[in-house]
C-alpha positions as CSV (number, residue, x, y, z in Angstrom):
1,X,5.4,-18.7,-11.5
2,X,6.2,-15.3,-9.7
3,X,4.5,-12.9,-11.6
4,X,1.3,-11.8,-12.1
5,X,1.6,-12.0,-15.7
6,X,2.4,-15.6,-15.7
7,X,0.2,-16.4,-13.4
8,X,-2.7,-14.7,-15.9
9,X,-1.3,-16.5,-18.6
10,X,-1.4,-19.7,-17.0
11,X,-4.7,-19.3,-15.9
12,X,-6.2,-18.3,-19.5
13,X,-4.6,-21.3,-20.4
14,X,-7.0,-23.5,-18.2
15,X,-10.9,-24.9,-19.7
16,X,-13.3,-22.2,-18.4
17,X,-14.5,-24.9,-15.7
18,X,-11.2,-24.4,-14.1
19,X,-10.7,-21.3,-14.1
20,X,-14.4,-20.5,-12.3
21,X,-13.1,-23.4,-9.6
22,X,-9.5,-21.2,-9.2
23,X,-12.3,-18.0,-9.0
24,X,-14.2,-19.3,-6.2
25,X,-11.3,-20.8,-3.9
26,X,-9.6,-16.7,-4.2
27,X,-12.8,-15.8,-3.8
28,X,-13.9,-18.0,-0.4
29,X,-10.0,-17.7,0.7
30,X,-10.2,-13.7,0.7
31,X,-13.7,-14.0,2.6
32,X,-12.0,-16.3,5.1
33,X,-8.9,-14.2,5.6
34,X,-6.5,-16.9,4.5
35,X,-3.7,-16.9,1.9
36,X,-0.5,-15.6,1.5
37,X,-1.5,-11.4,1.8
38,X,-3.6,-12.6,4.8
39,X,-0.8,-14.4,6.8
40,X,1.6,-10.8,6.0
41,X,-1.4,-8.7,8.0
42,X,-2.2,-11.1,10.9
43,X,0.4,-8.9,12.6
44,X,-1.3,-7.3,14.5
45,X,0.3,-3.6,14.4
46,X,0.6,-1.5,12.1
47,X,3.9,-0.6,10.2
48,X,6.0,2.1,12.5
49,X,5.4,5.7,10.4
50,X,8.9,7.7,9.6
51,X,9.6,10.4,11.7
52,X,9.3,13.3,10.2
53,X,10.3,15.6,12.8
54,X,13.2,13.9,14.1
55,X,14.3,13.9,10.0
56,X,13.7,17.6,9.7
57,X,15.4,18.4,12.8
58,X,18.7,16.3,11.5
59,X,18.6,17.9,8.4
60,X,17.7,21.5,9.1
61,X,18.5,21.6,13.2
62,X,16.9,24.0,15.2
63,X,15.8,26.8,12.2
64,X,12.3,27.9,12.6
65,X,10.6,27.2,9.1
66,X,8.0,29.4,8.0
67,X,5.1,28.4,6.6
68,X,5.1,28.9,3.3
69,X,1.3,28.6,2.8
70,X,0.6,31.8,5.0
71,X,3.4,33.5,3.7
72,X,2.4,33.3,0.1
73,X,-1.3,34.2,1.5
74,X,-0.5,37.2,3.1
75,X,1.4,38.1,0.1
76,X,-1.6,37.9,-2.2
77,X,-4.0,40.2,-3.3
78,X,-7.2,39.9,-2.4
């Protein structure tokens, strides 16, 4: 079972005293920090962001872009 939906079907599929006992172990495993999403976020770090610059500068190179927020405000009317 892979996906979710399986894994909801599945579940439906138990006697409601099962699925209240499959409830309570997600339940006491997310308090606890322990589980599969936990073990992927023990880390540490967080992920490296893109950067941004360095991507502008390779597409555009050196041009100065304007800022087209405070171009289209002085263009308004006020």
């Amino acid at each position: 079972m892979s996906r979710v939906l399986e894994i909801e079907v599945a579940l439906g599929q138990l006697p409601s005293q099962e699925q209240w006992e499959v409830d309570r172990w997600l339940l006491d495993a997310l308090e606890q920090g322990t589980g599969c999403a936990a073990e992927g976020q023990r880390g540490g770090s967080a992920p490296a962001l893109p950067d941004y610059a360095a991507r502008r500068r390779r597409i555009f190179g050196d041009k100065v872009l304007p800022n087209r927020v405070l171009v289209s405000r002085s263009e308004e009317r006020w």
